[in-house]
Structure formats: C-alpha cells, structure tokens
C-alpha positions in Angstrom: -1.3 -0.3 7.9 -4.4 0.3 5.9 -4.5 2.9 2.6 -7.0 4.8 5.0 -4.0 5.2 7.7 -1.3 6.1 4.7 -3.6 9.0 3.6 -5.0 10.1 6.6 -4.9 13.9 7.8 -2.6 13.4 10.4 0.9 14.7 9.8 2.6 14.6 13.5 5.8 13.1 13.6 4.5 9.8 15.0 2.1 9.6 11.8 4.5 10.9 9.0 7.0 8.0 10.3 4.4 5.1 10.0 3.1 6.5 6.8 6.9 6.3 5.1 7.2 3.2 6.7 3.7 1.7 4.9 4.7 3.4 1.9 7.8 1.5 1.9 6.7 -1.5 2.8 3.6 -1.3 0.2 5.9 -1.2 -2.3 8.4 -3.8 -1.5 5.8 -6.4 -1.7 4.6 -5.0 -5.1 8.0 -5.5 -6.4 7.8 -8.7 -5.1 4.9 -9.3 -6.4 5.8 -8.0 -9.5 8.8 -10.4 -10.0 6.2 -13.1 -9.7 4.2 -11.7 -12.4 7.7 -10.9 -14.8 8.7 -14.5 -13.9 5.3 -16.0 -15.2 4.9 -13.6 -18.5 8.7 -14.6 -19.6 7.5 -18.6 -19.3 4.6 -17.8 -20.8 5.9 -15.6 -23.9 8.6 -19.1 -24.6 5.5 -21.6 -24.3 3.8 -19.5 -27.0 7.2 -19.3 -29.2 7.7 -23.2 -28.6 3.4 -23.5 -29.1 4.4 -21.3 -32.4 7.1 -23.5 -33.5 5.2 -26.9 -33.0 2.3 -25.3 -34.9 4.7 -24.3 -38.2 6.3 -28.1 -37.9 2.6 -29.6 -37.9 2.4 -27.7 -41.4 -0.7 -26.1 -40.2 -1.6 -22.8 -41.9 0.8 -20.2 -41.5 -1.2 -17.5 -39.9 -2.1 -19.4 -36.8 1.8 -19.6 -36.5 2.3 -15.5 -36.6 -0.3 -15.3 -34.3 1.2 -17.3 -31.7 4.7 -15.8 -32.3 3.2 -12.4 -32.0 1.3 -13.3 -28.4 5.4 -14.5 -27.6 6.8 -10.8 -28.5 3.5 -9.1 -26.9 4.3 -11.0 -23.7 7.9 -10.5 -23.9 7.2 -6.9 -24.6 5.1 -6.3 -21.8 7.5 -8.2 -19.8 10.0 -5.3 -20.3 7.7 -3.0 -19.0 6.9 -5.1 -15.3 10.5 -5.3 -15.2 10.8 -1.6 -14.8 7.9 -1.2 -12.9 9.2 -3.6 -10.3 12.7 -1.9 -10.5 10.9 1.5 -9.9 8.9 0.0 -6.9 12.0 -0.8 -5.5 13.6 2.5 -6.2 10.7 3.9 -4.9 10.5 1.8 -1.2 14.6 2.9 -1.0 13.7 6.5 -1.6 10.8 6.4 1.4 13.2 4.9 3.6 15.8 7.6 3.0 12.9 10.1 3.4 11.6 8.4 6.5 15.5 8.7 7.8 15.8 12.0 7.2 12.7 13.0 8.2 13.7 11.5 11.8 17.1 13.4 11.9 15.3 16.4 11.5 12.1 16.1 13.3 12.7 13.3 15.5 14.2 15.1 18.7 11.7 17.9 18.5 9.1 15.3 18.8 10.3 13.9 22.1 11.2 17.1 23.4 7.3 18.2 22.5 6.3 15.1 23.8 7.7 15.5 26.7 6.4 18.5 27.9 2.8 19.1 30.0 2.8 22.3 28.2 1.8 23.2 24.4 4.3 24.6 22.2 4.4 26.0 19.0 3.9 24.1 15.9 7.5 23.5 13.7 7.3 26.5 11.5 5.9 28.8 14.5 9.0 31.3 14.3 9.7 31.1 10.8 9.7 34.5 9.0 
C-alpha cells in the first residue's frame, strides 16, 4: 500500500480496514528498522569508548580523548531515544490493529449487509439525532 492509498479520501469500510492495516504494517517495519539502527549506534558508541581508550593509552593529547568519549555518550544518548521510538512504533502498530479490530466489530456486518443490497441506503450516521 502506498502513502497515497493510506491518506486517500476514501473512508468506506473496505478503505478504512486497508488503511489500519498499512498503518500497522508501516510501522512494524520501522520498528524493525529501527532496532537495526539501535543495534548499530550501541556498537558504534563502544568502538568510540574503546577508540577513546586506545587514544589516552597512546598518551596522545588529552582532548582528542574527551572528544571521542563524548561522540560514545552522544551515541549512547541518542541510542536511548531510538529505543523508545522503536518501542512507540510498536505500541503504535498494536494500537491500529486493536482499532482495525474494533472498527470491524462495529462496522463490519453493516458493510456486507450494504454491500449486499442492489439498492442505496443511508450512510452510518443517517438516523442519528
């Protein structure tokens, strides 16, 4: 499903379904994707520490050695933060499939009834006061 399906104008049963169901999906592989990145900026935050601690045993000067510690906690720190990105991307996919789920209980036998029929019907909301 493209971004232009996801936000299109179309909000028919049918439509709403595949749109929770992209949304959900979307954001299942960012969290994977995520992970990948969390994964990568941990490694890379302890090869800077270990680049930092090779640097103070070569006696070289001492600044070059708090600048590489402080690219390790910068990358550690942003870590952190894609952690609870990717947690919230997951949160987030669970949440559109509980949406999607109770969007079907509610909506999901009017549709085939409306479907069904060679005749129009009202719109959901029609008899609402």
């Amino acid at each position: 499903m493209s971004a232009d399906d996801i936000t299109s104008d179309d909000n028919g049963y049918e439509a709403t379904q595949a749109k929770l169901d992209g949304l959900s999906k979307a954001l299942d592989d960012k969290a994977v994707e995520l992970e990948v990145l969390l994964r990568r900026m941990k490694a890379n935050a302890r090869k800077a520490q270990d680049t930092a601690q090779a640097i103070d045993a070569a006696d070289l000067d001492p600044r070059f050695v708090e600048l590489t510690s402080a690219v390790s906690t910068a990358l550690g720190g942003a870590a952190v933060h894609i952690q609870r990105l990717a947690e919230d991307a997951v949160a987030g996919a669970a949440h559109a499939r509980v949406v999607q789920n109770s969007h079907a209980k509610l909506y999901g036998r009017l549709d085939e009834i409306r479907s069904g029929r060679r005749e129009k019907t009202p719109k959901a909301g029609f008899f609402a006061e």
